[in-house]
C-alpha positions as CSV (number, residue, x, y, z in Angstrom):
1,X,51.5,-106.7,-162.1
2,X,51.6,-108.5,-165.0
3,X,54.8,-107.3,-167.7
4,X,54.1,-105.8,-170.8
5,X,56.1,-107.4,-173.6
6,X,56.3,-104.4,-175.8
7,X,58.9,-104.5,-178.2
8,X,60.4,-100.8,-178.3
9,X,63.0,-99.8,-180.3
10,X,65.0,-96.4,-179.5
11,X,63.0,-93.0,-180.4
12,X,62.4,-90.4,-177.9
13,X,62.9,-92.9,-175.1
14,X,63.1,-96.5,-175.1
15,X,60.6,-98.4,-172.7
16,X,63.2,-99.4,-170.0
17,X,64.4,-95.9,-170.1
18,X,64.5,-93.2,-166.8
19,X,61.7,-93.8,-165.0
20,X,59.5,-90.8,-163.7
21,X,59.0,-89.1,-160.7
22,X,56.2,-91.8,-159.8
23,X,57.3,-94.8,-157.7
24,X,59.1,-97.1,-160.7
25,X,57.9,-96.4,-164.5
26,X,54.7,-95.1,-165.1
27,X,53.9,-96.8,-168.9
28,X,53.6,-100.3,-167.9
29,X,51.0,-99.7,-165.6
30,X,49.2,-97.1,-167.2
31,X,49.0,-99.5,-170.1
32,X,47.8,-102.2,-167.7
33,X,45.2,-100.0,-166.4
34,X,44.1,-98.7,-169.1
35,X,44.4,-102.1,-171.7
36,X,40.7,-102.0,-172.5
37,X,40.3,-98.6,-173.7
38,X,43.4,-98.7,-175.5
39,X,42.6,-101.6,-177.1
40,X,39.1,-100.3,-178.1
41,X,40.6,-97.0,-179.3
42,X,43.3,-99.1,-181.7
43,X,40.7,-101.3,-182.9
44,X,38.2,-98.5,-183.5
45,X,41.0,-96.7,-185.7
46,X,42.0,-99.3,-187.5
47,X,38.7,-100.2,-188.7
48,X,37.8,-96.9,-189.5
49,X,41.4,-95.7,-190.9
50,X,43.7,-98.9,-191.4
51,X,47.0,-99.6,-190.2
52,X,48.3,-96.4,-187.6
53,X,49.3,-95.3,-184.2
54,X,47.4,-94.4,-181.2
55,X,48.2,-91.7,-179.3
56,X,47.6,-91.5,-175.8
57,X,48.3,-88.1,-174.1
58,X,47.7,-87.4,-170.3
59,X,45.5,-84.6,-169.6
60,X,47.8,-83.9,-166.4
61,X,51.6,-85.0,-165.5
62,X,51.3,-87.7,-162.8
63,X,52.2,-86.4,-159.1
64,X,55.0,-88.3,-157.1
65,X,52.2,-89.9,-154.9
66,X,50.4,-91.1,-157.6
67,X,48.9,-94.9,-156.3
68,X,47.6,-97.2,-158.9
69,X,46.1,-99.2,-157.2
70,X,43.2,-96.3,-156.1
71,X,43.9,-93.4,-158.4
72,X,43.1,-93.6,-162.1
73,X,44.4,-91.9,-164.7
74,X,42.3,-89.1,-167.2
75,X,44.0,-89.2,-171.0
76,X,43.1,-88.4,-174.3
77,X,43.6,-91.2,-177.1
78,X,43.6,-90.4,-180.9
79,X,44.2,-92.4,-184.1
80,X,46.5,-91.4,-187.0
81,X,45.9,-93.4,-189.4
82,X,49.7,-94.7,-191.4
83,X,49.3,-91.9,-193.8
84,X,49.7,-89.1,-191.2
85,X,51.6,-90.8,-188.9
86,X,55.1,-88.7,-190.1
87,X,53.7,-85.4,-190.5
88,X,52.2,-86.3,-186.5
89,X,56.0,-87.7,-185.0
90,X,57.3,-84.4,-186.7
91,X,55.2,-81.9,-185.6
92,X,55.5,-83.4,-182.2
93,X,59.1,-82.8,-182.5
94,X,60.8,-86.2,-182.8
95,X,63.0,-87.0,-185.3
96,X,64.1,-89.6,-188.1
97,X,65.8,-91.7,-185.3
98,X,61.9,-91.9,-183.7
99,X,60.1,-92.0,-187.0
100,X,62.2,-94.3,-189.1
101,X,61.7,-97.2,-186.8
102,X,57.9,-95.8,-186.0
103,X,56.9,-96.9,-189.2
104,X,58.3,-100.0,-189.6
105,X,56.4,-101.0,-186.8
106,X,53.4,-99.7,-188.1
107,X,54.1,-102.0,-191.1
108,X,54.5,-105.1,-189.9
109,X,52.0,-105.9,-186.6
110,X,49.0,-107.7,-186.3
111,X,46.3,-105.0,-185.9
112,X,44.3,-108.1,-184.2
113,X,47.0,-108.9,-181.9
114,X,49.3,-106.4,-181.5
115,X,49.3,-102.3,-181.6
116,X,51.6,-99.5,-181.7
117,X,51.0,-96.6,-179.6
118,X,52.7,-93.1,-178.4
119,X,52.5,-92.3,-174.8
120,X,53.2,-88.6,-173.9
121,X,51.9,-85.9,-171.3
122,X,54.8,-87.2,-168.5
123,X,58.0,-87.0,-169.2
124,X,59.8,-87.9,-172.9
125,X,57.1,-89.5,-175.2
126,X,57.3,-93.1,-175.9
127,X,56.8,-95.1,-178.7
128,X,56.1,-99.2,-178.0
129,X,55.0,-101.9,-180.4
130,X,52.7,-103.7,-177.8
131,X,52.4,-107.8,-178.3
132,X,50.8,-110.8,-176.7
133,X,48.6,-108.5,-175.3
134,X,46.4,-110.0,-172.5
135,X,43.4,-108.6,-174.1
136,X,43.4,-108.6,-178.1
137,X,42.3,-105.3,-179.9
138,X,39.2,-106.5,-181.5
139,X,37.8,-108.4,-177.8
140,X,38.7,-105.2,-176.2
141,X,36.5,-103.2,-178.7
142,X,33.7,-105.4,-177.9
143,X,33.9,-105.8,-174.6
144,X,34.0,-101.1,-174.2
145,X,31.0,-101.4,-176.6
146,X,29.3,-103.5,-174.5
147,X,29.9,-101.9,-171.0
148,X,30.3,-98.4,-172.9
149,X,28.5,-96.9,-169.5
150,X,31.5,-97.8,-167.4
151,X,34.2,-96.2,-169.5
152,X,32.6,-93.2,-170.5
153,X,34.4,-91.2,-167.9
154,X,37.6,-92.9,-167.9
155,X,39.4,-91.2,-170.6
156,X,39.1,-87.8,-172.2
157,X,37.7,-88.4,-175.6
């Protein structure tokens, strides 16, 4: 599996925190499965909204058992855009230790190379700053646009 070189910074949990109930942590390959429609989704936002954070939320904790390699995963994925993003982090209960560096983050990466995204629904919610992505933002939009038929039912809109 390839690594995902986020650069996290201490919120709720930073990336190489506890890892879940699943066999060894959950986010990097949930991000790896899942790259394209993330992507898309961060893309989509950005050009419709600016510079913000997507939010993925799974629509069901994962179970112990959970295999990658067959099993996919259902999720829901939202935009704030940079001018919400603090009223979001707060009403989802974190704090200025989570939101501080949050938006200084969401200041200062590439929207076309990089994005910044929450993960929650298993466990303590994680924020990462996601770079050298093997599949930038804008490609991924194209490419779900394209082959929209095949990712329809992949993630809970």
């Amino acid at each position: 599996m390839p690594a995902w070189p986020g650069q996290p910074w201490r919120g709720p949990r930073s990336w190489h925190g506890q890892e879940s109930a699943c066999s060894g942590a959950w986010e990097p390959r949930f991000l790896e499965q899942n790259s394209l429609l993330i992507g898309h989704a961060a893309w989509d936002g950005y050009r419709l909204s600016g510079r913000g954070l997507l939010i993925c939320h799974l629509a069901a904790p994962l179970e112990p058992e959970h295999d990658w390699r067959l099993d996919g995963v259902r999720f829901s994925r939202r935009y704030v855009a940079r001018s919400e993003v603090t009223a979001q982090l707060r009403h989802q209960g974190l704090g200025p230790a989570a939101i501080r560096p949050s938006l200084g983050a969401l200041d200062s990466y590439d929207p076309a190379r990089e994005l910044v995204v929450l993960l929650s629904g298993h466990g303590p919610e994680l924020i990462a700053l996601l770079r050298k992505l093997p599949t930038a933002p804008p490609t991924c939009f194209e490419l779900v646009e394209r082959r929209w038929s095949e990712f329809a039912c992949a993630a809970v809109p």
